[in-house]
Structures are given as C-alpha cells and as structure tokens.
C-alpha positions as CSV (number, residue, x, y, z in Angstrom):
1,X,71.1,75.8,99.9
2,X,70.3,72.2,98.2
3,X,70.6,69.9,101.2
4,X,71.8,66.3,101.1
5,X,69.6,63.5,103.0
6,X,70.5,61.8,105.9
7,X,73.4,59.1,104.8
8,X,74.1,56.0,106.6
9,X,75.6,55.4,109.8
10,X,79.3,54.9,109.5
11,X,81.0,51.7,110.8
12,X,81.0,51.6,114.5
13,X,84.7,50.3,114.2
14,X,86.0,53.5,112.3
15,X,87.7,55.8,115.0
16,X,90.1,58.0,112.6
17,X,88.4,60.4,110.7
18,X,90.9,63.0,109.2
19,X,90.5,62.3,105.5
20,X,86.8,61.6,106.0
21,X,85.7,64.8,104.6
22,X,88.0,68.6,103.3
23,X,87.4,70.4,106.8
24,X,89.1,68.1,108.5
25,X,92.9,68.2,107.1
26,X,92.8,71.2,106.2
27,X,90.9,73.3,109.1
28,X,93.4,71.4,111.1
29,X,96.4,72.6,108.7
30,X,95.1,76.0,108.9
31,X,95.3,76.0,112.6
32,X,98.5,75.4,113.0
33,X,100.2,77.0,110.3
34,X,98.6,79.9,111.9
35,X,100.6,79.1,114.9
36,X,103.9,78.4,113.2
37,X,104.1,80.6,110.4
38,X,103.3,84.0,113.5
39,X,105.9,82.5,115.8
40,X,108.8,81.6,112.9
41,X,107.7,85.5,111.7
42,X,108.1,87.2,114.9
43,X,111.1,85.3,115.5
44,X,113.0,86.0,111.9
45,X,111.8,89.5,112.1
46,X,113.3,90.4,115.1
47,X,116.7,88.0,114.3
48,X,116.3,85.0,117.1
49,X,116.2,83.1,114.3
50,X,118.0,83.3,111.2
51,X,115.9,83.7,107.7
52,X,116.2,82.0,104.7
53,X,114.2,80.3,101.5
54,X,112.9,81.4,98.5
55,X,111.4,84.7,99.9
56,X,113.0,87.3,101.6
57,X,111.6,87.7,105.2
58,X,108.6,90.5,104.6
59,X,107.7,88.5,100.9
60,X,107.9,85.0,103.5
61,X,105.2,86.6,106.1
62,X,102.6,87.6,103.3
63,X,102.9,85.1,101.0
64,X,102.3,82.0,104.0
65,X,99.2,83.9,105.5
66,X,97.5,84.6,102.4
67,X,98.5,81.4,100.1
68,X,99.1,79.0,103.3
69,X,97.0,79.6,106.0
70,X,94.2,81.6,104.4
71,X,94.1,79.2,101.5
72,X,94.3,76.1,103.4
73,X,90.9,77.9,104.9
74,X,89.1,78.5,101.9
75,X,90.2,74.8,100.2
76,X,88.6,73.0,103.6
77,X,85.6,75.1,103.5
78,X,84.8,74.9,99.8
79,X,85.4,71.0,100.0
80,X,82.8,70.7,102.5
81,X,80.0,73.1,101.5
82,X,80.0,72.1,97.6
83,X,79.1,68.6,98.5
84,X,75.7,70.5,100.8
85,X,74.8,73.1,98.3
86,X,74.9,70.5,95.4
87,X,74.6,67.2,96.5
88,X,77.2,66.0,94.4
89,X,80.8,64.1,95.1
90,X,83.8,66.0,97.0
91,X,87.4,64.8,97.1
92,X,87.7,62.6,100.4
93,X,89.9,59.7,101.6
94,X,93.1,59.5,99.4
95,X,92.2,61.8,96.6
96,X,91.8,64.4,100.0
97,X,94.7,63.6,101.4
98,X,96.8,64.6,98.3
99,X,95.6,67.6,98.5
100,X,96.8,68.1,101.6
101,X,100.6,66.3,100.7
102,X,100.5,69.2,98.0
103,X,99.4,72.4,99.6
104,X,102.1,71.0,103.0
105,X,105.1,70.5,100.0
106,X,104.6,74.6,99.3
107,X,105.0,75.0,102.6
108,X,107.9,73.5,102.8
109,X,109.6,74.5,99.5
110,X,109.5,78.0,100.0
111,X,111.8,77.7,103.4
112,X,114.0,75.2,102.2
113,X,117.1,77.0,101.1
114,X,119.0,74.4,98.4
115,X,115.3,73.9,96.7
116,X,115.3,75.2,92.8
117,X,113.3,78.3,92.4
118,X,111.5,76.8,89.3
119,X,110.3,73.8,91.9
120,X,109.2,76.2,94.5
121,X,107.2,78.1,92.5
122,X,105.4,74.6,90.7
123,X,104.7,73.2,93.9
124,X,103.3,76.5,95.1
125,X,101.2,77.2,91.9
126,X,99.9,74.0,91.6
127,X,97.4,73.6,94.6
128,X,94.9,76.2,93.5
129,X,94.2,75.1,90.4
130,X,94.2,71.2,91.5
131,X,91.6,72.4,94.0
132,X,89.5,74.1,91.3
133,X,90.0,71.0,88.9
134,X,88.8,68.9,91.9
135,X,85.9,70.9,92.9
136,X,84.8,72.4,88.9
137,X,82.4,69.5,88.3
138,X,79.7,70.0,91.3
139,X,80.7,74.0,91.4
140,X,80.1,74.1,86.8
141,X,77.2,71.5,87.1
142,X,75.5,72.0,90.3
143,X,71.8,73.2,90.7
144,X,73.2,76.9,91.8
145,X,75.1,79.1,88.6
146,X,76.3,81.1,91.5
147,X,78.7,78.6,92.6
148,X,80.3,78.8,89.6
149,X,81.8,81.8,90.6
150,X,83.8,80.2,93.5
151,X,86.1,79.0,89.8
152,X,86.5,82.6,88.5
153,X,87.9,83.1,92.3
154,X,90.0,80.9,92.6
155,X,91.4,81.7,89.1
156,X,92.2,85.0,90.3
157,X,94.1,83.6,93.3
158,X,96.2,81.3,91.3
159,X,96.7,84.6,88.9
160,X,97.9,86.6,92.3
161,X,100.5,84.0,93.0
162,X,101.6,83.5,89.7
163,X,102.1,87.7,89.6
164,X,104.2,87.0,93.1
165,X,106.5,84.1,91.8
166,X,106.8,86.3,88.5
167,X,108.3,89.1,90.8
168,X,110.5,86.9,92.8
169,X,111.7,85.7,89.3
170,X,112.7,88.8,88.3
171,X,110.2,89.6,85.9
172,X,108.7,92.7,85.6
173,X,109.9,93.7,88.9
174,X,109.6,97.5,88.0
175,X,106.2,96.9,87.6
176,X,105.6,96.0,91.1
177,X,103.8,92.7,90.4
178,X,104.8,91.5,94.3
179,X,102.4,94.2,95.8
180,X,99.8,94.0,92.6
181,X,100.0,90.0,93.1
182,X,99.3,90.4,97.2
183,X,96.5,92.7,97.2
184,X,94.9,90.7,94.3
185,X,95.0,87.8,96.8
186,X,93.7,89.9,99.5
187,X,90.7,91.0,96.9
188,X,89.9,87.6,95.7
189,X,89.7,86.2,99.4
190,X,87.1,89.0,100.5
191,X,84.9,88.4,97.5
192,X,84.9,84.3,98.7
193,X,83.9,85.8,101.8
194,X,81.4,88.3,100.8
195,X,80.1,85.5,98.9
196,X,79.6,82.7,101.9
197,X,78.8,86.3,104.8
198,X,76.4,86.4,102.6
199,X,74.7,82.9,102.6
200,X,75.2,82.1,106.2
201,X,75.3,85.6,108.3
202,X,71.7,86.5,107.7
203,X,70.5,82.6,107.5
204,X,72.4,81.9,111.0
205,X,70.6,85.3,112.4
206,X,67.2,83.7,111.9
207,X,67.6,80.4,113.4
208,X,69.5,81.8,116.6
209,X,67.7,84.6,117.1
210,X,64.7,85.0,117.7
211,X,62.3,87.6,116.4
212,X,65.2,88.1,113.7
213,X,64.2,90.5,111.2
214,X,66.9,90.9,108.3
215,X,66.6,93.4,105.5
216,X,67.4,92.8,102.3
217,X,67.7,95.5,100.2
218,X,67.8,94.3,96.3
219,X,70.8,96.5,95.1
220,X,73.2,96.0,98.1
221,X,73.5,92.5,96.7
222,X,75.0,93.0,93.2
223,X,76.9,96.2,94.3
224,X,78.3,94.2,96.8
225,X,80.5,92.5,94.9
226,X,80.6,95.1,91.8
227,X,82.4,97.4,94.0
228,X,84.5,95.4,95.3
229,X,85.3,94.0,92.3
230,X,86.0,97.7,90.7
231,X,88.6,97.9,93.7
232,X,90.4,94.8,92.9
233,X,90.7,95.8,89.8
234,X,91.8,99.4,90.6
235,X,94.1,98.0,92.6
236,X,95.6,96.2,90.3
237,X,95.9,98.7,87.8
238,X,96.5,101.5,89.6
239,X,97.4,100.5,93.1
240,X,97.8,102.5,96.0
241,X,96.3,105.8,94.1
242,X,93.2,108.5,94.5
243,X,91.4,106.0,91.6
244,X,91.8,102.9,94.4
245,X,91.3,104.9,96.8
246,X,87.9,106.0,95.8
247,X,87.0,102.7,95.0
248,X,87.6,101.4,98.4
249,X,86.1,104.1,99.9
250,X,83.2,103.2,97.9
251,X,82.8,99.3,98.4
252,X,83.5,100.0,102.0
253,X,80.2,102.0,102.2
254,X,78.3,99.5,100.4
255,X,79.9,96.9,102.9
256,X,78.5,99.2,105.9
257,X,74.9,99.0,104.3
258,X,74.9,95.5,103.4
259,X,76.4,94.9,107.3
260,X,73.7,97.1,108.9
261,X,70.7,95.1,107.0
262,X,71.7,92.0,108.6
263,X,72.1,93.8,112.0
264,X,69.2,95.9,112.4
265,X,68.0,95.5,116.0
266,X,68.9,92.0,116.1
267,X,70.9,92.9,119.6
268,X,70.6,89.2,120.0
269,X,73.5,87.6,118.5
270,X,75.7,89.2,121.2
271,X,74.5,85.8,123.4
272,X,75.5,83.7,120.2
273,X,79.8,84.0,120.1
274,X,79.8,82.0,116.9
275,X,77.8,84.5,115.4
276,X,78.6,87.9,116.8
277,X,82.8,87.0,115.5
278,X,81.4,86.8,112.0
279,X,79.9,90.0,112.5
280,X,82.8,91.4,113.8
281,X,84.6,90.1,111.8
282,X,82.7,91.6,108.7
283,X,83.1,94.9,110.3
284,X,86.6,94.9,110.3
285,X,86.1,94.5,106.4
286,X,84.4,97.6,106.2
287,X,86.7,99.0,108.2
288,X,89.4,97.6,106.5
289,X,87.6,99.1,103.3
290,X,87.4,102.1,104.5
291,X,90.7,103.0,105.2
292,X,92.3,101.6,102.4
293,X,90.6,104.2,100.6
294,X,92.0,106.8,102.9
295,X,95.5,105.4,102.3
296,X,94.5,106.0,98.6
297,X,94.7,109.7,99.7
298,X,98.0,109.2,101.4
299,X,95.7,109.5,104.7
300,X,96.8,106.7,106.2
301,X,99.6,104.0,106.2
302,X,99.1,101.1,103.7
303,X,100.8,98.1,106.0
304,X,98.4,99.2,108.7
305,X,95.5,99.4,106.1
306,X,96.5,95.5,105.1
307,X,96.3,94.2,108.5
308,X,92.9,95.5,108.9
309,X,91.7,93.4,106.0
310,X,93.9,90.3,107.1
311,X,94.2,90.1,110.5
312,X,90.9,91.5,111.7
313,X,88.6,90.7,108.9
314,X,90.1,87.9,107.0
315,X,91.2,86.4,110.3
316,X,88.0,87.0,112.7
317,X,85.9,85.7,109.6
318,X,87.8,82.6,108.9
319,X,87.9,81.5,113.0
320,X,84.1,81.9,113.5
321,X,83.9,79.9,110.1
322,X,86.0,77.2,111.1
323,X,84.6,76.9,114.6
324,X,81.2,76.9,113.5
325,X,81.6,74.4,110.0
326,X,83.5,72.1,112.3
327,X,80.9,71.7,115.0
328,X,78.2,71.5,112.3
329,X,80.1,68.4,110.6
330,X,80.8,66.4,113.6
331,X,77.3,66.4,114.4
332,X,77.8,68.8,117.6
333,X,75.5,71.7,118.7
334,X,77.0,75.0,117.1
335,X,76.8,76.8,119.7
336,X,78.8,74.2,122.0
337,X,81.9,76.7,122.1
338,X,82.4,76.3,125.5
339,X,83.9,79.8,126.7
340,X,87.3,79.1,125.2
341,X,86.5,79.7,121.7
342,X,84.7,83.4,123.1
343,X,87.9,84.0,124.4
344,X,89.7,83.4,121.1
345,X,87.6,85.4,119.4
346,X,88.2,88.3,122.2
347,X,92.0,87.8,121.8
348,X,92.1,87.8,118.1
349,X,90.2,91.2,118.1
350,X,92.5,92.8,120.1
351,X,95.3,91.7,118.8
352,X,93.7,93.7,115.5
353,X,93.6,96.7,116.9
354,X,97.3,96.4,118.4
355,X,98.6,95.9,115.0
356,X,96.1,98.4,113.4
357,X,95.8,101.4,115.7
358,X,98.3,101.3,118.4
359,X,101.1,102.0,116.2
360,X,99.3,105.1,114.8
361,X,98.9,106.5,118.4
362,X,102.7,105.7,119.9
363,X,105.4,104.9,116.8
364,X,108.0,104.6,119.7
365,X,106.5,101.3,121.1
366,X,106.4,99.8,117.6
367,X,108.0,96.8,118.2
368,X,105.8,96.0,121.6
369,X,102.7,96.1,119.2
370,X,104.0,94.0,116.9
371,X,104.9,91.2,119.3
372,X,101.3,91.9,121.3
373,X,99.1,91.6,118.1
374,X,101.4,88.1,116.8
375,X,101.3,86.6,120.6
376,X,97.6,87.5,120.9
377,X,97.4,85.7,117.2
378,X,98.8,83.0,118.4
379,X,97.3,82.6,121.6
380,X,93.7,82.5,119.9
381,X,94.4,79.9,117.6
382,X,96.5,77.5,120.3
383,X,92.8,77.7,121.7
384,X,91.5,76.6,118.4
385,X,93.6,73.9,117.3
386,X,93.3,72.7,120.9
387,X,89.5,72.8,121.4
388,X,89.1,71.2,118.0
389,X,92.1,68.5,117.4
390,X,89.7,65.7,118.5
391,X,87.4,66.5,116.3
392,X,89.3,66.7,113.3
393,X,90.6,63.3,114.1
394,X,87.8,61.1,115.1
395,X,84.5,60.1,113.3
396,X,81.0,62.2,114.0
397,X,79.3,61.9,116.9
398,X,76.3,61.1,115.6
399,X,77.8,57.8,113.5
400,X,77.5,59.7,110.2
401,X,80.0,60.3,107.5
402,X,81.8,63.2,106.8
C-alpha cells in the first residue's frame, strides 16, 4: 500500500469533524441504519407496525441491507483507503456530504408511500455510480491497476439494483430479475471483500502477532476471485441450480485454503478481537460458500444459505472493518476496543448461527429465532454506533486531518 506523509496539524479551533474525511458520515450511517432498518423489519414482519413504500416487505429487508447499510459500508471505506493506497484526492467537506444527502434520499424514497416509482428508483440508482464517478480518478490513475477493479465492482452493484428496480417495474418479472439482481449484489460485495481480506488480514497478522508466519500460495490468489467470479456469474445465469451449486462449492473450498494460509498456527490473534472478527468473519464466507452450493443440490434452504453470506460474513467482516478503519483514522491505538466492541463481535456471531442453524434444528420455534438473531443484530451495533459516535464527530486525536 502507497502511503501518504504525515500532513499538517489541523486547526486547534476545529472540533466537528463529520465531513472531514468518507468513514466518518458514512460508518456512522451505516451504524445506524443497521439499527433502524432490523427493528422497522422485525416489527413490519411480524405486523406492530404497518408496511408500506415502494417494496413489498421481504423486497424492503433485502434491498436496505445490501444497498443501504452494506453499501453505505463499502462507500466510507473505499473513500478512505483510495486516498492511502494512492495518495491522491478523495471527496471530503461538501462534495462528502452530498454523498451522504444522496445515499440518505434512497433511504427515504423507498418508504415513502405517495413517492413516484420512476423517483424512487433514480434516487436509488444514482449513488453508486456518483460514488464510482467520485472515486474513478485516483482508483483509473493511481500507482496500483488493481484498484481499478474496485470500478468494475461497483459497476456490477449498480447493474444488481438496476436488475431489482427493473423487477419491481414489472419488467421481466418471469425472469426472476429480483433474486438474480440480490444475489449479484451479494456476489459483488464478497469480491470487495475478498479483495480488501486480502490486503489487510494477512498484513494485520504480522504486525500483531508475533512470530506470524503467513503462507502464500501463488494460485489461491487468482482462483480466489476466478471462482467466485464463475459463481456470480452462475448465479446469475442459472441461479439456484446443480451448475451454481458446483460453483459455490468450489470457490468455497478455495476460500478455506486461502483462509487456512493466513491462519496457520498463528493461535495469536485470538488476544487481538479486531483481528480474530475478520477472521471469523471470513469463515462464515466459506461457510456461507459452502452451503450455497449444497442448496444448489436442493441440500439445504436458500434463505438460510443467504444469511450465512450476509449476516455472518458480510456482517462480522464489515464490524471488525469499521471498528478497526475508524480507530486507525482518529489516530487511536487499534486495538483500543475496550471490551465492548469484543462483546459486539460475540453477539453478532451468535445471532448468525440463530438465524442460520437454529431454524434447521427446531422449525416450530421459527419466529423466536428470528427475533434472537435481529435483537442480537441490533444489540451489537447499539454498541458500535455508541462506542464510536464521538469519533465520528470530532477531529483526530492526534491534530491531524482526516
């Protein structure tokens, strides 16, 4: 990673920080999204609270996780680590906090009943693609091609919406382009993530633990991603079949190698919380993988499949990310979690396998599981957007922008 040097102090009469760099607004947004958009679904679901917008209820829960939360996550961590790995200028101050107005007006849109469906669906389309637009110069130009893929990503997430708002159009609903459109977005996000796991997993390893020995084997790398990348596109051809199936069964092996190189012996990182969540977290991906190959096979249930990928993998990955960027950027210690955030993390990891497993082992309690895996959810990130609120708000510690 290109490093920037040391910039200059910041003003010592500066004490509201929220547009000062993309982690900021949108970590925060993430956060509690994640708490609203769990408790208004558990509450529609179960009819406290009556439903209504441009989705129906189940379309409502998917789409906010995936394009709401999990993209306000990947928009605040791409506009903070393009301006480190390239040294070049990121959206900040006004030009930031449009972006935020924009991806907050989907939010918005797609509950408010009397809003025009062709609004709903601009509004919602647009924030992708102005977040590629904003970031395309330092990702096209910087010193890494690599980066350059991050554009081809977020391509394909703007294509998975635009197959979702298609479907809620009515257009070419037989073809199922809501579920083609979801796990396209699903696909996209764990190839950003493959992407990043595999940048800062194994570098993080090394610094906090010592004796740290990672192995790298040359063709885990670019099978990594090919396989995943055959079962995106599988998927989207040919969804919920032996041909996806295989796929998935396939990148989820790859997964477990690439996994178990980082690991090793490295027994360490179970005294490091903001490392052992992202490798948790990763395992839930190969889990996740995994069994999504089995549901191929009609082995096991798809919605259960999803929430492996989401909840656990997507979820536990994006927490530990958060936690640890945002210490990082306001010039904290990264292992100063305290013992809240571990807690967090422990919540959030059993409120996966409530929603995964449980269900499989007693149907009749369905319901209870449901509401233990959302309130467990929600618990962990209360913890989060408490814990980290100040920080989001006020300048760096250390007197430095950003």
């Amino acid at each position: 990673m290109l490093q920037i040097g040391d910039p200059p102090l910041m003003r010592r009469n500066r004490t509201f920080a929220l547009f000062a760099l993309g982690f900021r607004p949108f970590f925060l947004a993430a956060g509690i999204s994640a708490l609203v958009l769990m408790g208004l679904w558990l509450a529609f679901w179960q009819g406290i609270v009556p439903g209504g917008g441009y989705f129906n209820l189940v379309e409502w829960h998917a789409h906010e996780m995936l394009f709401g939360y999990t993209a306000a996550v990947v928009a605040g961590f791409l506009l903070t680590a393009v301006r480190n790995w390239t040294g070049m200028a990121v959206p900040t101050g006004g030009w930031l906090a449009t972006l935020a107005l924009l991806w907050l007006a989907g939010r918005m849109l797609v509950v408010t009943p009397q809003a025009p469906g062709w609004m709903v669906a601009a509004v919602d389309l647009a924030f992708l693609p102005a977040l590629g637009w904003s970031l395309w110069r330092p990702l096209w130009f910087g010193p890494n091609p690599v980066n350059r893929f991050f554009l081809l990503f977020l391509a394909g997430m703007t294509l998975a919406n635009g197959l979702v708002h298609l479907d809620v159009a009515g257009v070419g609903r037989e073809l199922g382009l809501w579920q083609r459109g979801l796990y396209l977005m699903v696909d996209m996000v764990l190839l950003v993530l493959l992407l990043v796991a595999g940048r800062v997993i194994p570098f993080f390893t090394e610094k906090a633990v010592p004796d740290a020995v990672i192995r790298h084997r040359k063709w885990v790398e670019p099978a990594s991603f090919a396989t995943l990348g055959l079962a995106a596109l599988a998927e989207l051809l040919l969804p919920h079949g032996p041909v996806a199936g295989t796929a998935c069964l396939l990148a989820g092996v790859v997964q477990g190698i690439r996994l178990q190189g980082w690991y090793g012996a490295n027994h360490g990182i179970w005294r490091r919380p903001i490392l052992w969540v992202l490798y948790v977290g990763y395992l839930w991906i190969v889990v996740g993988l995994v069994l999504r190959g089995l549901a191929g096979f009609g082995l096991f249930p798809h919605p259960l499949v999803l929430h492996a990928l989401t909840l656990g993998g997507i979820g536990l990955l994006t927490l530990g990310m958060m936690s640890r960027v945002t210490l990082g950027h306001t010039g904290r210690d990264i292992n100063a979690t305290g013992w809240w955030m571990p807690l967090a993390f422990v919540l959030l990891v059993l409120g996966t396998v409530a929603r995964v497993f449980l269900p499989m082992l007693d149907m009749g309690h369905y319901v209870v599981w449901i509401n233990t895996a959302g309130g467990l959810w929600m618990l962990a990130f209360l913890i989060f957007v408490l814990y980290y609120t100040p920080m989001f708000i006020r300048p760096r510690i250390d007197g430095r922008p950003g």
